[in-house]
Phi, psi and omega in degrees: 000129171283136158238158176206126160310101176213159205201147164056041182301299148087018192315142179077016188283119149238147164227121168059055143094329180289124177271136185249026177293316201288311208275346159291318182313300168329295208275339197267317172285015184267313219273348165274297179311352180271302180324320187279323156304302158313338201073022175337135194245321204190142172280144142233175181200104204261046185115174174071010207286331172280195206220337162175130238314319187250110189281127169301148178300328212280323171266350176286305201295332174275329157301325183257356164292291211300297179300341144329297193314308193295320189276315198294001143258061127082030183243116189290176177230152203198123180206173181231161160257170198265229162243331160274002228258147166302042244287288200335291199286337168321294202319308189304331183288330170009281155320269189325285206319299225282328171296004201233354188081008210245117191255127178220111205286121178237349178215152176284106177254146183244152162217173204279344169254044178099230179267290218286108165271161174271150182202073177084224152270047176247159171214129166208127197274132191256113173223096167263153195319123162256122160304153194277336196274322166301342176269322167315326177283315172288316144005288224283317181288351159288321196257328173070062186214093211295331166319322171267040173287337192249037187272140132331121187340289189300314181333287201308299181331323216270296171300332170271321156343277190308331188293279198340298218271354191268001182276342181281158181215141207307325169272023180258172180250100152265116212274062163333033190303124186220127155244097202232168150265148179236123173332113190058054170252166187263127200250037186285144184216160174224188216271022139290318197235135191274164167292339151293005175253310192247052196254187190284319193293341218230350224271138158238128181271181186295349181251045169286308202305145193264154157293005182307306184328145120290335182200150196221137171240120172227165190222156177126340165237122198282006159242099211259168221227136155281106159269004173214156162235032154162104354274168192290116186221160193222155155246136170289342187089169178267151189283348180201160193282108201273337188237121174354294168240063170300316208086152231246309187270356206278141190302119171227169173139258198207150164238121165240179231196121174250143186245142173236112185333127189070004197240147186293136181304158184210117165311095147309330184172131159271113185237118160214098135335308196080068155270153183030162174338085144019114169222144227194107196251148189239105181277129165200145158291152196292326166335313176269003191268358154297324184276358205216328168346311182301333174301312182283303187309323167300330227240125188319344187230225179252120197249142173225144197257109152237121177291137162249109215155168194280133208284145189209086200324298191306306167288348157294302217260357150289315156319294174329303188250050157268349212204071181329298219298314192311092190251008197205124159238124168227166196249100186272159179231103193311151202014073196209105163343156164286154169323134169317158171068030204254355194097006170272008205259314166318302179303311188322134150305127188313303173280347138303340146318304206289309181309325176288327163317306212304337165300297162305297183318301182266337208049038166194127187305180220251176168270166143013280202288340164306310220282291189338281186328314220255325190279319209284318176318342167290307184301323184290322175274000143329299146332292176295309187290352186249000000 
């Protein structure tokens, strides 16, 4: 069976005001012609395909065009949801996905005989992004054991791993979809994703992956990287570069992957593309910014300027709008923190935000029993909101 590894779609993404969905929309119609060239048996899509809970009518409507499109070439689709992703509504679509060819793993069911669905020879275990106040509840139903409230993230993760994995059989194409962070992936981010989902607090290490698997397809770090060899698992990356500070040259797109019942999975191609615009940060003193401006203005894609020099409001917004592509200006003061606002408040880890309010507002960081209370309340309206 061909599969082809796709993750992080990121359908309704704006930045600095650009809806980048047509240009996802683009990259998605690269992602029907492989299929179709390749020869594709099954899709995946290992989280993320929105960007966030309350979907635009624009990007819903591009989601369910690419799934017409797929099924009438006759290729189902198999996916989990992400942390951004819309778990309530994926569930209500259920139905409607299933008339599309589409299974979209969106809250984690367990059975007594494992995880793991049948699709031929394929068996494959479905794992969408678990919030830590949602992997205690699932613990508990598993183990039917209130102890493990004092478990650790990655422990419990260990254990729903295993639950998972217990639907596999040794003569099947066993299959993993996970959006997770994995211990040691390379994690440069830019202001999608806070650093509280994919920090050390959030990190399941690799030999969590049960071995059953021949291939673990993941979604949740936008750049991709192979990170286990046994079993083999890869993040395919995001199909376009959604943030600035992602990295500029860093590999995204698709992987496909052939799979055989009993046979170690074998890579066909790491397909990074460059799909959709460029993004691209241009550091220069202000001294130098007549002579080099052009270097911005030319470049193909989305650009954000940080000047080094005393920040000047009147030249930020003539510069913007001079320079449709130009969506971020910002000011460094050479041995100066970067300017409040530069955009870094995005990147920050949620709880290193908070703890830098908590400083400024009281003048002393907040405690222990703050932080706790402040991590759950997020998660609960996370929760709710998704």
């Amino acid at each position: 069976m061909r599969i082809l590894h796709t993750a992080d779609w990121h359908l309704g993404k704006t930045l600095k005001g650009v809806d980048r969905t047509p240009e996802i929309a683009a990259a998605l119609d690269e992602v029907l012609r492989i299929v179709k060239d390749e020869r594709v048996e099954l899709l995946v899509a290992a989280g993320d395909l929105f960007d966030r809970p309350q979907v635009p009518a624009e990007a819903e409507a591009v989601f369910f065009d690419f799934l017409m499109r797929l099924r009438e070439l006759g290729v189902p689709l198999l996916g989990v949801a992400g942390n951004h992703d819309p778990r309530a509504r994926l569930a209500a679509w259920r139905g409607m996905l299933g008339l599309l060819g589409a299974e979209l793993g969106a809250e984690l069911r367990f059975f007594e005989e494992g995880g793991a669905i049948e699709r031929g020879e394929l068996r494959a275990a479905l794992l969408p992004f678990v919030s830590e106040r949602r992997l205690v509840r699932a613990a508990e139903v598993m183990e039917q054991d209130a102890g493990a409230r004092m478990v650790g993230y990655a422990d419990r993760m260990r254990r729903v791993l295993l639950n998972l994995a217990r639907g596999f059989s040794p003569d099947a194409a066993n299959l993993l979809v996970g959006h997770l962070t994995l211990e040691g992936a390379n994690l440069k981010l830019g202001g999608g994703e806070f650093t509280f989902y994919v920090g050390n607090s959030y990190a399941v290490k690799p030999d969590a992956l049960p071995t059953a698997a021949v291939y673990v397809a993941l979604g949740h770090i936008h750049r991709q990287q192979r990170v286990s060899d046994a079993p083999l698992a890869y993040y395919s990356g995001s199909l376009v570069q959604l943030d600035f500070g992602e990295g500029e040259d860093a590999p995204r797109g698709a992987v496909l992957v052939e799979l055989k019942p009993g046979r170690p999975a074998r890579v066909l191609a790491e397909i990074a593309e460059g799909w959709g615009k460029p993004l691209k940060t241009f550091r220069l003193g202000l001294e130098e910014l007549d002579r080099r401006i052009g270097e911005v203005e030319s470049f193909p894609g989305y650009a954000k300027l940080v000047l080094r020099g005393r920040p000047d409001p009147v030249l930020r917004e003539r510069l913007l709008e001079e320079n449709p592509r130009l969506l971020e200006v910002a000011f460094e003061t050479p041995g100066a923190a970067p300017e409040e606002g530069a955009g870094e408040v995005e990147a920050m880890d949620l709880l290193e935000a908070y703890r830098r309010y908590h400083r400024e507002a009281y003048a002393k960081p907040p405690g222990e029993a703050l932080l706790a209370a402040f991590r759950r309340a997020y998660e609960e309206a996370g929760d709710a909101s998704a």
